[in-house]
Structure formats: structure tokens, C-alpha cells
N, C-alpha and C positions, 0 to 999 in steps of 0.2 A: 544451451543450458544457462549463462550466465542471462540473458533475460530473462528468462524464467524464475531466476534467483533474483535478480530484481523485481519485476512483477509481484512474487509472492511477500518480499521485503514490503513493497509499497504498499500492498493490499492489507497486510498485519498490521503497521506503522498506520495508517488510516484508521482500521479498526480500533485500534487502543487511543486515539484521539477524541472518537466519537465522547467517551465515559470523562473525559478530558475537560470537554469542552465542556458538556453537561452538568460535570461539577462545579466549574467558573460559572457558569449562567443562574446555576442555584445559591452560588454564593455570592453574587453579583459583583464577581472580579472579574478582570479582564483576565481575557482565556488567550495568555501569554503560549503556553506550554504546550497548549492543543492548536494556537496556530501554526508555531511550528513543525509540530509533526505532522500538520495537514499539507504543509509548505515541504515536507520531505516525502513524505509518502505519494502525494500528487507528483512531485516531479521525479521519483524512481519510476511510477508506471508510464509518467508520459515517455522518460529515456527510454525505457524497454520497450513500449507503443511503436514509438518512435522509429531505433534501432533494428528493431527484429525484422529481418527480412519477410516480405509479406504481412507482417504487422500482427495483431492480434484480433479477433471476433471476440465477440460478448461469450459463446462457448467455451473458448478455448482457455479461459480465467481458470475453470476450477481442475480442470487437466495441468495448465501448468504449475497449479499450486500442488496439487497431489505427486507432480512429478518431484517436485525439488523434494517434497517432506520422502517420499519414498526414496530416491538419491540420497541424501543424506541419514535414513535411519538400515 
């Protein structure tokens, strides 16, 4: 479970970077704030990648994301 809390952290943390970056790029600032989060969110999923015994498939991303939100609600 705690990869999968990771995973889904990384994967959310990526997704809110994208609108991040997006805004620096249109406002021709340096996209401070979105490289960071791309710099934590990349490396929660590579630890959990990583860690997880037997590792992860490209399938198994939205199982583990539905597990943690389902675990925690």
C-alpha cells in the first residue's frame, strides 16, 4: 500500500505541474514552481517503480491509484 500512496502522490504532483508549466511558458517566466513539482512527482513514482516488489506495468497505474482513493475514502 504505501507504493501505491506513493505512485498516486506522484502521478497527481505531475498532473498539477503540467497547468504549471504551461502558465510560465505563456507568461515567458521561468517555470520555477513546475520544475519542481515535476522533480518530486518523477521521483515519488520512480521510488515506488523502483521499491515495489515486482515493480509496476503501465496497467497497473490506474488500479493503484483507485486503490489508495478507495483506502482512504
Amino acid at each position: 500500500m504505501p507504493y501505491d500512496l506513493h505512485m498516486a502522490i506522484g502521478i497527481t504532483i505531475l498532473a498539477l505541474s503540467i497547468p504549471a508549466a504551461l502558465n510560465a511558458w505563456i507568461d515567458r517566466r521561468l517555470p520555477i514552481v513546475s520544475g519542481v513539482l515535476i522533480v518530486m512527482g518523477g521521483g515519488l513514482m520512480a521510488y515506488a517503480w523502483r521499491e515495489k516488489p515486482g515493480g509496476y506495468q503501465w496497467q497497473d497505474l490506474p488500479t493503484s491509484f483507485i486503490t489508495v482513493i478507495g483506502h482512504y475514502l
